[in-house]
TIVO-2410 file (N, C-alpha, C; in nm, 3 decimals):
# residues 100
REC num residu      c1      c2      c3 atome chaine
REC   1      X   0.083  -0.117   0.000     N      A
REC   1      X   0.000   0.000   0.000    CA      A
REC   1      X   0.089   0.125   0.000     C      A
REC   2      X   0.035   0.215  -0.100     N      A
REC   2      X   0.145   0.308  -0.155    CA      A
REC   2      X   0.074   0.435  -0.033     C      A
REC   3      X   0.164   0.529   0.072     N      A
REC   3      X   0.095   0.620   0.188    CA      A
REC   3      X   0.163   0.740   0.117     C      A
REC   4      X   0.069   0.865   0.069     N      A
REC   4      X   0.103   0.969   0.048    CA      A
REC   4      X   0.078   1.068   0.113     C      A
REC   5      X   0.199   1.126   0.197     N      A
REC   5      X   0.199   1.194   0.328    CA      A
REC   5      X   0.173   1.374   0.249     C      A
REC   6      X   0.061   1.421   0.354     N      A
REC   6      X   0.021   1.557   0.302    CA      A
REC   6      X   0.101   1.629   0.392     C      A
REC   7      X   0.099   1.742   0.338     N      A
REC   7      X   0.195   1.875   0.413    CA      A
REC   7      X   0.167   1.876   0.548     C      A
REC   8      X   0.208   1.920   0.648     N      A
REC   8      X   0.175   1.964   0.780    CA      A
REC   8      X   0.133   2.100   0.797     C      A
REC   9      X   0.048   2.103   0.888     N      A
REC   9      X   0.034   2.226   0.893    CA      A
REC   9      X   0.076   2.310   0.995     C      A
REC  10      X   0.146   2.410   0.968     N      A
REC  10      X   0.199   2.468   1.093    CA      A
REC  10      X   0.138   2.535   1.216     C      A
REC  11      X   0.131   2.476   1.282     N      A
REC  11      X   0.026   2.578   1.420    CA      A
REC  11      X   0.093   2.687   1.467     C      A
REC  12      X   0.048   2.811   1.459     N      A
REC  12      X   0.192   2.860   1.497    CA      A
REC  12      X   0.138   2.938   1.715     C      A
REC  13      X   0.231   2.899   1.746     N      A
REC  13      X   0.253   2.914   1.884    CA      A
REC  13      X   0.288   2.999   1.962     C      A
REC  14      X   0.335   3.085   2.086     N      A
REC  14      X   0.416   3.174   2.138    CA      A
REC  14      X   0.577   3.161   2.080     C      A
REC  15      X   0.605   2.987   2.092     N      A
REC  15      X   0.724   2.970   2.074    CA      A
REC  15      X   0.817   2.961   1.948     C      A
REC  16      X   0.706   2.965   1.836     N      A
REC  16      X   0.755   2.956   1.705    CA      A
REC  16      X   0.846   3.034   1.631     C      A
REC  17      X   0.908   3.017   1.593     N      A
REC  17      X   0.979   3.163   1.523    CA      A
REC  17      X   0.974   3.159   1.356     C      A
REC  18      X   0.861   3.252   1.355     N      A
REC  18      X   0.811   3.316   1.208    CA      A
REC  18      X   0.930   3.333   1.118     C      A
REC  19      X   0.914   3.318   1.006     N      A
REC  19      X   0.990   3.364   0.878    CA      A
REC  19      X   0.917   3.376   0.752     C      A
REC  20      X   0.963   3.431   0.659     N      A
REC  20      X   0.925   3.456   0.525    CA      A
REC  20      X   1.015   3.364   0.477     C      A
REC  21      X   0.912   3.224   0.373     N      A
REC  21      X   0.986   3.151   0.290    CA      A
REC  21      X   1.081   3.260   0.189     C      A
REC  22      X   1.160   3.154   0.140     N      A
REC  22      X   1.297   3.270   0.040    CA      A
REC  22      X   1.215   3.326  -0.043     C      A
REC  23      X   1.082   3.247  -0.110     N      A
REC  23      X   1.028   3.325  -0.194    CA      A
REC  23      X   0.928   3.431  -0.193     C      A
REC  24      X   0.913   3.456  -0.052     N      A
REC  24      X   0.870   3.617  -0.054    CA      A
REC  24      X   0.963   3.694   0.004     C      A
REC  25      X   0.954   3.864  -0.029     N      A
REC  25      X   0.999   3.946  -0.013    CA      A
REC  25      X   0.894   4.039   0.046     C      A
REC  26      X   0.962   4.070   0.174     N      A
REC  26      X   0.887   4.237   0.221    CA      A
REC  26      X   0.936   4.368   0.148     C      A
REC  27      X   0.895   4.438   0.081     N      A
REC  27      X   0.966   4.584  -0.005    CA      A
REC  27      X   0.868   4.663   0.028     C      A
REC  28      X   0.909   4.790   0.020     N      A
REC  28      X   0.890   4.930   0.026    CA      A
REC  28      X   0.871   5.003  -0.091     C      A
REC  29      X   0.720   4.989  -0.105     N      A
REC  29      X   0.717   5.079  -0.291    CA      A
REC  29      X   0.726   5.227  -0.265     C      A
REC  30      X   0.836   5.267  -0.320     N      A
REC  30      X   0.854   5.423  -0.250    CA      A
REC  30      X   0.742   5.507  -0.352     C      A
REC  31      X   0.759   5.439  -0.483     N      A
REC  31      X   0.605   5.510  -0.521    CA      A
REC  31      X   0.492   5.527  -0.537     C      A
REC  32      X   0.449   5.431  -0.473     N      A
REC  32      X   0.325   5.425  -0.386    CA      A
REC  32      X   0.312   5.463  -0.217     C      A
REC  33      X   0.435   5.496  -0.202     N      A
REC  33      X   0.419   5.494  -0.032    CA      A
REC  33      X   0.356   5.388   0.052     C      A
REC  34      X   0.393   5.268   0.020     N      A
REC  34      X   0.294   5.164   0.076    CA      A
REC  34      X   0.412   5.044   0.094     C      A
REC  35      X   0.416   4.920   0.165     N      A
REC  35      X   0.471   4.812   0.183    CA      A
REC  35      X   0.394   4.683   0.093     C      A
REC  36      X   0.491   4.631   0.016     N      A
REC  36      X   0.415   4.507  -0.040    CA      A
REC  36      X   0.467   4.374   0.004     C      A
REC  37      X   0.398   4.277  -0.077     N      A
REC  37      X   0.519   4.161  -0.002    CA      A
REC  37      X   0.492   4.066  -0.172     C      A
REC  38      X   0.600   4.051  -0.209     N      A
REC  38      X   0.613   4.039  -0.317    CA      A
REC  38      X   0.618   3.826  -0.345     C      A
REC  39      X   0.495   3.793  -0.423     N      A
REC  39      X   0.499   3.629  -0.422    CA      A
REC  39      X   0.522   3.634  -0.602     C      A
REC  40      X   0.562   3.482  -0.573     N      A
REC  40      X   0.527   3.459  -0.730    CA      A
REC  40      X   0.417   3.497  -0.795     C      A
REC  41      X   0.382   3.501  -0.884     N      A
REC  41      X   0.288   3.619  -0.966    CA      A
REC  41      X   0.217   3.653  -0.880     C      A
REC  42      X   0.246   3.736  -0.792     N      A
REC  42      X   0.139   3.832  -0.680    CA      A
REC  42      X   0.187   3.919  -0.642     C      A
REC  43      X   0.117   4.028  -0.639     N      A
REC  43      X   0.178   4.083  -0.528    CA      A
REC  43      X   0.056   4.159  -0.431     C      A
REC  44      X   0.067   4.124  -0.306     N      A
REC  44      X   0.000   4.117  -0.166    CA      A
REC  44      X   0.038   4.265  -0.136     C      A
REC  45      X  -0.066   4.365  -0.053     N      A
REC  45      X  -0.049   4.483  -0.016    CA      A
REC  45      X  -0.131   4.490   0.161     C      A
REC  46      X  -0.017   4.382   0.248     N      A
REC  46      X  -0.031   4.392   0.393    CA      A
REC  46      X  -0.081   4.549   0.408     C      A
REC  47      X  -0.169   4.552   0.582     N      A
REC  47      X  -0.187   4.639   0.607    CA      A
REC  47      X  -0.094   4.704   0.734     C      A
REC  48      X  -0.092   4.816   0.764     N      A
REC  48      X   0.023   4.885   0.857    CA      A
REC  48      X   0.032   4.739   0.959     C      A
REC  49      X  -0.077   4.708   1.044     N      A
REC  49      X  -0.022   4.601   1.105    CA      A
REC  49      X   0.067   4.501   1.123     C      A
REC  50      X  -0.005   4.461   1.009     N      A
REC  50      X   0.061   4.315   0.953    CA      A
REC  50      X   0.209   4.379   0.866     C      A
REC  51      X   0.237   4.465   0.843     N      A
REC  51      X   0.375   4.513   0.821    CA      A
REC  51      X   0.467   4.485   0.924     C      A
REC  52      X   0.393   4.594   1.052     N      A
REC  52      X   0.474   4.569   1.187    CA      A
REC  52      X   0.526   4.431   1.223     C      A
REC  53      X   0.440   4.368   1.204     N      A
REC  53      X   0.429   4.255   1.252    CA      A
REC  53      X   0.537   4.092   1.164     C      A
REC  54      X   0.528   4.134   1.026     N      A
REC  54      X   0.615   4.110   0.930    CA      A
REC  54      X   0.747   4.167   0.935     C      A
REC  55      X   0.765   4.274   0.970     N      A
REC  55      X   0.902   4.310   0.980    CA      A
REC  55      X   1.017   4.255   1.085     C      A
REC  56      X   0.939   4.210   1.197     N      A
REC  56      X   1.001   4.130   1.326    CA      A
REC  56      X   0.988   3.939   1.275     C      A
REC  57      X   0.960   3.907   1.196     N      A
REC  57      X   0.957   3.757   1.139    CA      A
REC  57      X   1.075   3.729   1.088     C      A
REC  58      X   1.162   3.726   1.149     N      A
REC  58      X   1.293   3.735   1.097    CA      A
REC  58      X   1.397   3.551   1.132     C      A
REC  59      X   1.324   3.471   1.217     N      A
REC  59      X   1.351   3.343   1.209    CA      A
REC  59      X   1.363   3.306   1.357     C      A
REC  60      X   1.464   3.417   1.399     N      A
REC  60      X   1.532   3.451   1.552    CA      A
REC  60      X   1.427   3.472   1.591     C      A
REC  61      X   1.377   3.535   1.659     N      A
REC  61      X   1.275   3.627   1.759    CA      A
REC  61      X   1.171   3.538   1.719     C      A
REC  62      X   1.095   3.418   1.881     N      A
REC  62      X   0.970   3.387   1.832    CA      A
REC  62      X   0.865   3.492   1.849     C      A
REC  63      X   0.729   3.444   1.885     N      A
REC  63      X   0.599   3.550   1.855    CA      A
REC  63      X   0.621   3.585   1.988     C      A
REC  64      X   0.635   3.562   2.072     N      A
REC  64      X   0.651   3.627   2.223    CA      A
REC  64      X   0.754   3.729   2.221     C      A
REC  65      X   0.832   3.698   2.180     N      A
REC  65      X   0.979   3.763   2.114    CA      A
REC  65      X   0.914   3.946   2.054     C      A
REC  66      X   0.805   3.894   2.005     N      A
REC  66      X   0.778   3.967   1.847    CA      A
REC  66      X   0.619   4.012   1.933     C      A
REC  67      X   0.564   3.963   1.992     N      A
REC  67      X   0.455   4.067   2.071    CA      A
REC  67      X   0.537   4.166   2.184     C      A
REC  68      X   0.612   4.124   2.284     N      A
REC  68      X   0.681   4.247   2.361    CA      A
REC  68      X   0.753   4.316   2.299     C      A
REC  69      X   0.817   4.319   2.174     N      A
REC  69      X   0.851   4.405   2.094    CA      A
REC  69      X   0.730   4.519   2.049     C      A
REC  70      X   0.615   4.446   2.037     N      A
REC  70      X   0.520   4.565   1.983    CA      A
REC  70      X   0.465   4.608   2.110     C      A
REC  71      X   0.435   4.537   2.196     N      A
REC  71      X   0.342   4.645   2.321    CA      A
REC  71      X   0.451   4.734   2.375     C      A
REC  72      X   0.584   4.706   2.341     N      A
REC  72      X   0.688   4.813   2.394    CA      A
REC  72      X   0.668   4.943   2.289     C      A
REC  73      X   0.664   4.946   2.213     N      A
REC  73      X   0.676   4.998   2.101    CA      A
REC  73      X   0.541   5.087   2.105     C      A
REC  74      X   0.404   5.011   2.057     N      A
REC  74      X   0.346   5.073   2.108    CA      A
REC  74      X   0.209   5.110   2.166     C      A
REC  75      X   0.328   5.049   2.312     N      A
REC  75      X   0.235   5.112   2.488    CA      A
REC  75      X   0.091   5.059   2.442     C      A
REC  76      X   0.102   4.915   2.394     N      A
REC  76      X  -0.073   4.824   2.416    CA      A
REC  76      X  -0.035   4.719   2.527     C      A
REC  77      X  -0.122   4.653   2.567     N      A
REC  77      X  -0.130   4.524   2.654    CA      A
REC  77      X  -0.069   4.428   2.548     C      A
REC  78      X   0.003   4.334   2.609     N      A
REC  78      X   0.067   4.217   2.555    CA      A
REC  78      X  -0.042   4.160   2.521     C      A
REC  79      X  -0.144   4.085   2.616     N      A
REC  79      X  -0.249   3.960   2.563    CA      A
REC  79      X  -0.356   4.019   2.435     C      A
REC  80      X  -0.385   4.152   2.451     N      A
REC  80      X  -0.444   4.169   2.312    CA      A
REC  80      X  -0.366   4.209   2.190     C      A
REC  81      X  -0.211   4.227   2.208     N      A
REC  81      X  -0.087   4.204   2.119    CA      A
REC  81      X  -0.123   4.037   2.072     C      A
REC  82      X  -0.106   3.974   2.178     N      A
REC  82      X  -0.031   3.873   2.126    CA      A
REC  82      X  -0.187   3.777   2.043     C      A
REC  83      X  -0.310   3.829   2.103     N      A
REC  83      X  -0.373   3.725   2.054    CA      A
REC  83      X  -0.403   3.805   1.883     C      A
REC  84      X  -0.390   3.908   1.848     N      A
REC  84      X  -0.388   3.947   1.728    CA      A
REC  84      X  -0.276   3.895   1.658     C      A
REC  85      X  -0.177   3.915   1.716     N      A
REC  85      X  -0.050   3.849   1.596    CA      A
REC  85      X  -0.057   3.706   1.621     C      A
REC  86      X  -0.084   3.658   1.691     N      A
REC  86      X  -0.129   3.487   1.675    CA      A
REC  86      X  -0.224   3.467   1.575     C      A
REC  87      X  -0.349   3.584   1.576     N      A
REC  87      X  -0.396   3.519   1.471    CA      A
REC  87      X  -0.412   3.515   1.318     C      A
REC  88      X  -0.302   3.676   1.324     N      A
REC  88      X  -0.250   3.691   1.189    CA      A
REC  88      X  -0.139   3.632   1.141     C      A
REC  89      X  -0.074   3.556   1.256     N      A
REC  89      X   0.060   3.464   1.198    CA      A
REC  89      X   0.004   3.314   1.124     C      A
REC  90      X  -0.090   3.310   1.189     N      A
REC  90      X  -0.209   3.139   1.181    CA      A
REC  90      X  -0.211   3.157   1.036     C      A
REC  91      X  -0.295   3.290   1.016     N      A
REC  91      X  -0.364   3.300   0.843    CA      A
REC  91      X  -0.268   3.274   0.805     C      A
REC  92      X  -0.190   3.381   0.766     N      A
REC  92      X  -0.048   3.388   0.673    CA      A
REC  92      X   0.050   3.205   0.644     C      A
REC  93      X   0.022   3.137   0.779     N      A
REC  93      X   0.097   3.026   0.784    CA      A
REC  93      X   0.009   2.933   0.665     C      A
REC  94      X  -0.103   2.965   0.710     N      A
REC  94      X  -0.252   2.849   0.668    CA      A
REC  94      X  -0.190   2.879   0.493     C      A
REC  95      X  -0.163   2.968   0.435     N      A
REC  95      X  -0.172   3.049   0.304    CA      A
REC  95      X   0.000   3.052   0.263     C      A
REC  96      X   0.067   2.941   0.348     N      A
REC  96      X   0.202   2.974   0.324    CA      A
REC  96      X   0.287   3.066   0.300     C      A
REC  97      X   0.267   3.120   0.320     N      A
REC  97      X   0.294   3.299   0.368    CA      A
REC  97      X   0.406   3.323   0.484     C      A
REC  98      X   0.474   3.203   0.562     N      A
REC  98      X   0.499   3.191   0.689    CA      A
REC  98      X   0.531   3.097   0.715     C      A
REC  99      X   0.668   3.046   0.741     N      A
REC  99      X   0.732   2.910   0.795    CA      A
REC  99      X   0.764   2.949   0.943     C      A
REC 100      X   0.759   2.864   1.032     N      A
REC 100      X   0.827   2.840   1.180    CA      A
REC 100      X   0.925   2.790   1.151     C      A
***
């Protein structure tokens, strides 16, 4: 019996540490004044949030890492930090958008 194993899906956790697969890019369209994130034939136009929040996904720093970075920053409560970027790290992961 031939077993064809499907992808996993990543849950992503406090402890995970976010990244952008190689094949996206975060950029700065200076002529648009706006942040994109650049996929194979796509290109995605995150909102200020999810910028913030993309810009600290750097491999190092998990989401705990990457929520006290923003309530420091800026002066919110951690638990409604963290349960927003938990659940914008989830989507993005669900949509491969996001490796741990």
């Amino acid at each position: 019996m031939n077993e064809t194993s499907s992808p996993v899906r990543l849950i992503v956790e406090p402890e995970t540490r976010p990244h952008l697969p190689a094949y996206l890019k975060l950029r700065h369209d200076a002529g648009r004044g706006r942040w994109i994130l650049l996929a194979p034939e796509r290109v995605l136009t995150p909102d200020q949030t999810a910028v913030a929040v993309l810009k600290l996904c750097d491999g190092k720093r998990n989401v705990e890492d990457i929520v006290e970075a923003l309530a420091k920053e800026y002066s919110a409560p951690a638990d409604v930090i963290r349960a927003d970027v938990l659940d914008l790290l989830q989507g993005l992961a669900d949509k491969g958008y996001i490796k741990g």
